[in-house]
N, C-alpha and C positions, 0 to 999 in steps of 0.2 A: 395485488399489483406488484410486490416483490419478490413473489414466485412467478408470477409469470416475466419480470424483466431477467430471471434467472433463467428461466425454465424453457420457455417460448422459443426464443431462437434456437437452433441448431448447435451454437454455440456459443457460449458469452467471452466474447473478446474481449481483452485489456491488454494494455502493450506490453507488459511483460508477464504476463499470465500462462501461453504458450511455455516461454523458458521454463520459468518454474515448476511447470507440466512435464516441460525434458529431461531436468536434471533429475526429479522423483524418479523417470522412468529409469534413469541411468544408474540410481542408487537401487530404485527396487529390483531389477536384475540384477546387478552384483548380490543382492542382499540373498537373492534367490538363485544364484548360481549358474544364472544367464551371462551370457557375453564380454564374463569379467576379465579374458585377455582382450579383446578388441575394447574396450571403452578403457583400460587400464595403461592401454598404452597413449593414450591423450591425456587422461585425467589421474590427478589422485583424491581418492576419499578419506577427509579428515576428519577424524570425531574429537572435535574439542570442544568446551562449554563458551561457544560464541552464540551472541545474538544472531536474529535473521536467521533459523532455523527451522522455525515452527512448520511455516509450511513444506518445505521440502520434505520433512520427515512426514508429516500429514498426511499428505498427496502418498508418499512411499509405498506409506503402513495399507492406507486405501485402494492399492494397487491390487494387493493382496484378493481382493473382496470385488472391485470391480473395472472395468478399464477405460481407457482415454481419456475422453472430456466429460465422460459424467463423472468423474471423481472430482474434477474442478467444480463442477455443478453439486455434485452433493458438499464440498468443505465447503463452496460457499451460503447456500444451505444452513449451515451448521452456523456459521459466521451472523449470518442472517437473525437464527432466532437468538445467539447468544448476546447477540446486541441492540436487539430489541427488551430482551427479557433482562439482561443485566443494568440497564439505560432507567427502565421501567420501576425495578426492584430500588436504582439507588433514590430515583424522585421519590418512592415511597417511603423512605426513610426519611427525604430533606423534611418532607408533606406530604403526609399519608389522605389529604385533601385539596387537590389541584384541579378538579373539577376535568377537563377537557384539555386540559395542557401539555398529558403525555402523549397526544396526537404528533407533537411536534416531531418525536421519535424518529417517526420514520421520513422526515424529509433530515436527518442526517447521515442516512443509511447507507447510500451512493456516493461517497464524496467522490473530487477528482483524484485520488490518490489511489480509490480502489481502481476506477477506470484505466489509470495509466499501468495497473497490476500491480504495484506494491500491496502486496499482500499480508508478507507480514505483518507491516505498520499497518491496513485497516484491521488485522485481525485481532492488534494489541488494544485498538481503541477498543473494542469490544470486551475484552478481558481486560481492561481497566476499570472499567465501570463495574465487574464484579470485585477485584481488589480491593477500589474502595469502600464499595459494599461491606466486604467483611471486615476491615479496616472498622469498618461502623460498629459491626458488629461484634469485634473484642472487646470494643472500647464502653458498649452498654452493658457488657460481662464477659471478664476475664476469666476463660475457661481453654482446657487446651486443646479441645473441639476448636473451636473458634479460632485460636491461634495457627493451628492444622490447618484451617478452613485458606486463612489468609495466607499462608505460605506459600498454598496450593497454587492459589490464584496470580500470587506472584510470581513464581515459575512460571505459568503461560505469558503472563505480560515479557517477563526480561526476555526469556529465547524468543520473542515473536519481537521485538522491536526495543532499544536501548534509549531512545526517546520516551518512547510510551513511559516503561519504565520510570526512568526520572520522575516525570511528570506527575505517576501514579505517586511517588517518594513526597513530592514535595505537597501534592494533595492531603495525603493520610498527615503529614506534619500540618500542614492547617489547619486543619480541621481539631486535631489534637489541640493546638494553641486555642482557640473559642469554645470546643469543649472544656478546657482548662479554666478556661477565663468564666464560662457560666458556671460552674462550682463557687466560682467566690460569689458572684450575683446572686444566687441561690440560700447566699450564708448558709450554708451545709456548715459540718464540723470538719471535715474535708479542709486540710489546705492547699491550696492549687498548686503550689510550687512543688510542693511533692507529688500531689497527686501528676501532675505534670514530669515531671524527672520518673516518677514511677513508669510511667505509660510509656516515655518517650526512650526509655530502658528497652522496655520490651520489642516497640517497634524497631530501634538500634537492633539488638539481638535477633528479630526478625531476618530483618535486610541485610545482617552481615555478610553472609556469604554470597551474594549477590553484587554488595557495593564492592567487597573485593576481586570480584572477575570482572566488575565494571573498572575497576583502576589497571585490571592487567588486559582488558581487552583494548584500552584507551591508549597501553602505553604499547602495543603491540603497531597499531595504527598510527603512530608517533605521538601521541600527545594530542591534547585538544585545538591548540594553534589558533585561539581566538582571541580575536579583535574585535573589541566593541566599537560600533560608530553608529549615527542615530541613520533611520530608514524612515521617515515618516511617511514617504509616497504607498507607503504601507497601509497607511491608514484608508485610503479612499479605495483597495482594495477590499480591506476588512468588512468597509462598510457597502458594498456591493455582494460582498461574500463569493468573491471571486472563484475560490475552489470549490463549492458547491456544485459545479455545472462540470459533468462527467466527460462529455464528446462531443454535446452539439450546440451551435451558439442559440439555437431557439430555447434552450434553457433558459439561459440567460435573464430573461424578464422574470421569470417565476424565484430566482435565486434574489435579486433586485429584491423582490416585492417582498418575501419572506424576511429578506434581511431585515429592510427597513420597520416591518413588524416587531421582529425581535429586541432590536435597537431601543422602539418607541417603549415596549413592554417594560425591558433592562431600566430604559430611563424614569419609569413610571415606579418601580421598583424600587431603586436607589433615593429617589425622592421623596418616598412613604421612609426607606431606615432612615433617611439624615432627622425627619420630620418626627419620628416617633420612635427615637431609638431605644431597643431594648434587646440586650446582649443575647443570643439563640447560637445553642450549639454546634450551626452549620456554617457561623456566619463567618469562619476560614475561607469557605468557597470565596470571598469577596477578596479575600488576601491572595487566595488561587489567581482569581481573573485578574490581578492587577501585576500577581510575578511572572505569569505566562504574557500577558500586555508587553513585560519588558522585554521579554526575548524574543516575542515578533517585534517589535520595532529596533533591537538595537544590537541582537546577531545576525552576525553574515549566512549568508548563504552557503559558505563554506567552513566547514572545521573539520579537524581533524581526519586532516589532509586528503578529506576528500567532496565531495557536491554533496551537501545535505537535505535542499532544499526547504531551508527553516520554514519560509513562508505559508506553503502549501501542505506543510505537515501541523506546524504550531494552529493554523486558521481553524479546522475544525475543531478542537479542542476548543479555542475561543469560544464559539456558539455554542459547542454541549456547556461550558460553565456557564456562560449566559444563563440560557434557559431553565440549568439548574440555579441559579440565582431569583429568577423569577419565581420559578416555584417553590422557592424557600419564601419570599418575604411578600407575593401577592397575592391577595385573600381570592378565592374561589369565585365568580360574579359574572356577567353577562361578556364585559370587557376581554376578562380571561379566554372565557369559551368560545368569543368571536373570533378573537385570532388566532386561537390553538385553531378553528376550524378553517379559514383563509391560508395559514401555514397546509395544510395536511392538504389542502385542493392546489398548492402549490404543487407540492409532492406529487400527484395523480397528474399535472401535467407534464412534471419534469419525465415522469415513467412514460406515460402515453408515448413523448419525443424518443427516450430511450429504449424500448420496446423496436420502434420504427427503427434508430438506428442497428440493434443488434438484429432482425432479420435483415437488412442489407448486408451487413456484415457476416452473418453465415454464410449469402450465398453469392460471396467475394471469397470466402474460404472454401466453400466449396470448388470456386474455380481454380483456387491454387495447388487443393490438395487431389484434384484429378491429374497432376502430374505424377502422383506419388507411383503409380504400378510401376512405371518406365525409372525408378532406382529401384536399383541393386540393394541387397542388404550388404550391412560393411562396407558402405561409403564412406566420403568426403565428402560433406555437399556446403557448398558456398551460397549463401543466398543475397539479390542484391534488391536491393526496398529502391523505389524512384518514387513512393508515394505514401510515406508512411500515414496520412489521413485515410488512406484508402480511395478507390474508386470502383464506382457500380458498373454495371455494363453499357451506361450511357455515358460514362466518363465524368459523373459527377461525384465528389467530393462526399463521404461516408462521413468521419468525424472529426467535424472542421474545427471541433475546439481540443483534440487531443492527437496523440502518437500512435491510435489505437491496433495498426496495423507494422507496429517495428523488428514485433518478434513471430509474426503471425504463422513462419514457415516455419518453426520449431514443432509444429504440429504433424512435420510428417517425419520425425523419431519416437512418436507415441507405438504406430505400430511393426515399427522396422531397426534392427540397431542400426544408427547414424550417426556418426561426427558433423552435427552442424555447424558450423567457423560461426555465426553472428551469438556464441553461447555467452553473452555478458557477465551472465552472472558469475560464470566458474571465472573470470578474469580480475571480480570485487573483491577478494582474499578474503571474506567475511560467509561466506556459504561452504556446505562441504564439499561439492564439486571444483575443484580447482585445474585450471589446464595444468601440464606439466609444463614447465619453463619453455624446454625449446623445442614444443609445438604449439604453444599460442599464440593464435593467427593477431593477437591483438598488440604484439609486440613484432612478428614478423613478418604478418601480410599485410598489413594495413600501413597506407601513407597517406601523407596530407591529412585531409579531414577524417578517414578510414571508414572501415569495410559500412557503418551503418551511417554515415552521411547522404546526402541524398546532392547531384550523384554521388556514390560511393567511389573510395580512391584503394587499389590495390596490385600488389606486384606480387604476379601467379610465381614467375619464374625465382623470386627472391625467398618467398616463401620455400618452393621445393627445395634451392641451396642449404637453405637453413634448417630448415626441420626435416629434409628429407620424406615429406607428404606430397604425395601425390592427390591432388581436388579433382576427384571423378565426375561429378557434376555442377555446374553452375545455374543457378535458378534465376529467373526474370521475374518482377514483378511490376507492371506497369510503366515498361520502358516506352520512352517515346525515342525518335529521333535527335531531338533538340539538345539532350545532354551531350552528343557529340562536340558541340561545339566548347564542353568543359575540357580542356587540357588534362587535366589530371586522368579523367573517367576515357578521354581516346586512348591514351597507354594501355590501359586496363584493355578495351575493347578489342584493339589490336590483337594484345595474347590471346583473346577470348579467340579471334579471327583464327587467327595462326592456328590453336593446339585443340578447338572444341569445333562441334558440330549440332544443330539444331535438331532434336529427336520427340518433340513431343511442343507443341502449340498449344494453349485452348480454345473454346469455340472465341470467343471475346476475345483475343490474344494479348488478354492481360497478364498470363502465366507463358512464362517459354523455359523450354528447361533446355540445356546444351548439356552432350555429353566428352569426355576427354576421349579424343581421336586415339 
């Protein structure tokens, strides 16, 4: 089921999946001594030790080997089994006997987060769960295999995601505190305090070089800029498991159903430690889900100084420690197996829904990228979204619970060099693709709500004063009539009127591409 919701369609869409796809291709040319005065005179490529990395270079190095969208198809792939097999390996360590429990696995597999294309942050979750793994594993012997092991692993978590990271930091110190604390329980001749200070030495020395590019990538971004204040309407989120459901609201019931499993488990769980408490080396994880608890409910949405989306990123993490909670402190029994097994047929229908959605979405992608022969290579191409849910060829609504179609034209600089203007990412300061100051359409062309608003707001002619770019083609995606009556998007139309001409329709005339007169 999770190769074919990979695999199966033509292509697996997520809303920023496509970019991320573009800018590898813009690095693996340059890298390979393709097109690097036309993409150089847009962009510049930075190589500094910043987060959100991971994939770009991935996708890059993989270009090398094979092309388009099965390079996004095979890292995810990769993504795929390393987070199932790292997920797997850490339960074995909380409880090397959980009966039927790491079924649950794979209904964490898909969050909303991968669907929207944040990729690095899913790919950190995955490389987390190996982190703490080895984490584990220094700490039942300190050897410098081991030490190597985890370092390793750390480098993938920090360049793939500076959340993850954290989170991963503040887990391996948990854990350390209750490993620490069962040595005295244990009455070994071990004193904890040291053995504690000893351990909590090394992990420092671990992380150093990392917490330090974590303070200078922080103070680059301006500083952290947070403001605590409580969110509790947070809660009735959590407990729906809101981010769970990928793109389509028929998810929905199955993410409900599993949560409330989880929940009932967690509480069943927690009831047996107050009831029969006896100190176990993992039982940090319970220190984990209560500090992670506080930063979904009581950080903003925003810091450092930019949209973080805590909610949507913290939530999963929430349920992977659940469930590792569970399988640390609930004996193996019929209870267990029942719901690992209700969980995991959850999953089979969230993929059955998510399967259906990605073949509609291939061949809505396919109607877009039949525009593609009619550009030129060494364009400009502007693309303008009216439906970032997407629509079929009956006009219905593709995926009504996400963005899934925002960046979906990025896909026709896979096989042609292109300047696409909606290129987000190069505009975050945190990826190596960066526009050059005075050609990013995101300071020059865009007004109002700008170029990816739906309708989109943009002034052709301000643009060309300022950067001196000429936009050779302009792309439609499920334009109707009715946004005419948007004020902002008639200006825009107007110039379209004026300087472009309609050169290519598709059968559906959900794609129209205009060219510059």
């Amino acid at each position: 089921m999770c190769l074919a919701q990979i695999w199966l369609p033509g292509y697996y869409l997520t809303g920023d999946g496509p970019c991320h796809l573009y800018n590898a291709q813009i690095v693996h040319d340059i890298w390979n001594g393709q097109n690097i005065r036309f993409y150089k005179s847009y962009f510049d490529i930075l190589y500094q030790p910043d987060p959100n990395w991971y994939a770009t270079a991935i996708f890059a190095l993989l270009l090398f080997i094979v092309k388009g969208v099965f390079v996004e198809k095979i890292v995810l792939t990769i993504y795929m089994a390393m987070y199932l097999a790292g997920f797997q390996r850490l339960l074995k360590k909380i409880n090397p006997n959980v009966g039927l429990w790491p079924l649950v696995i794979f209904f964490f597999l898909f969050p909303h987060t991968l669907a929207k294309g944040f990729y690095n942050f899913s790919f950190s979750i995955a490389f987390y769960f190996w982190m703490v793994w080895a984490w584990i594993g220094f700490l039942e012997k300190n050897t410098i295999w081991k030490a190597v092991r985890f370092f390793l692993f750390t480098i993938l978590v920090y360049f793939s995601h500076l959340m993850s990271f954290e989170f991963g930091v503040f887990t391996c110190f948990s854990i350390l505190v209750s490993w620490a604390y069962c040595i005295k329980a244990n009455n070994t001749s071990v004193q904890p305090i040291f053995y504690f200070l000893k351990q909590f030495g090394f992990l420092a020395l671990l992380l150093l070089p990392f917490l330090l590019l974590m303070v200078s990538f922080s103070d680059k971004q301006g500083g952290m800029q947070l403001q605590l204040q409580h969110h509790f309407y947070r809660m009735e989120e959590l407990l729906r498991f809101k981010y769970a459901v990928s793109s389509s609201s028929l998810e929905v019931p199955f993410a409900i159903s599993a949560s409330v499993i989880i929940v009932i488990m967690l509480g069943i769980s927690i009831c047996k430690f107050c009831n029969n408490w006896k100190p176990g080396p993992f039982y940090g994880l319970i220190i984990c889900f209560l500090g992670l608890l506080f930063v979904y409910i009581f950080f903003p949405e925003s810091f450092l100084g930019r949209l973080i989306l805590i909610t949507m990123r913290v939530q999963p993490y929430l349920f992977v420690i659940m469930a590792s909670i569970v399988a640390m402190i609930t004996k193996p029994g019929k209870l267990l197996n029942i719901a690992a097994i209700i969980i995991f047929m959850c999953f089979i229908g969230m993929g059955i829904s998510r399967i259906n959605v990605g073949l509609r979405s291939s061949r809505a992608i396919d109607d877009i990228l039949s525009a593609r022969s009619y550009i030129k290579p060494n364009s400009v191409v502007l693309p303008l979204n009216f439906s970032l849910n997407g629509k079929d060829a009956d006009g219905k609504i593709i995926g009504d619970n996400n963005w899934l179609f925002c960046h979906v034209t990025d896909y026709l600089g896979l096989e042609k060099p292109l300047i696409i203007l909606d290129n987000y990412e190069a505009n975050m300061g945190y990826f190596p693709v960066r526009w050059k100051e005075d050609k990013n359409p995101y300071w020059h062309l865009a007004t109002f709500d700008g170029i990816e608003a739906v309708p989109p707001s943009a002034d052709i002619a301000a643009y060309k004063n300022k950067s001196g770019v000429d936009i050779d083609y302009i792309i439609f995606w499920c334009w109707e009539s009715k946004w005419l009556e948007d004020p902002h998007f008639n200006t825009l139309y107007h110039q379209l009127n004026k300087n472009y001409h309609l050169v290519f329709s598709s059968s559906t005339n959900r794609t129209m591409l205009y060219q510059r007169n």
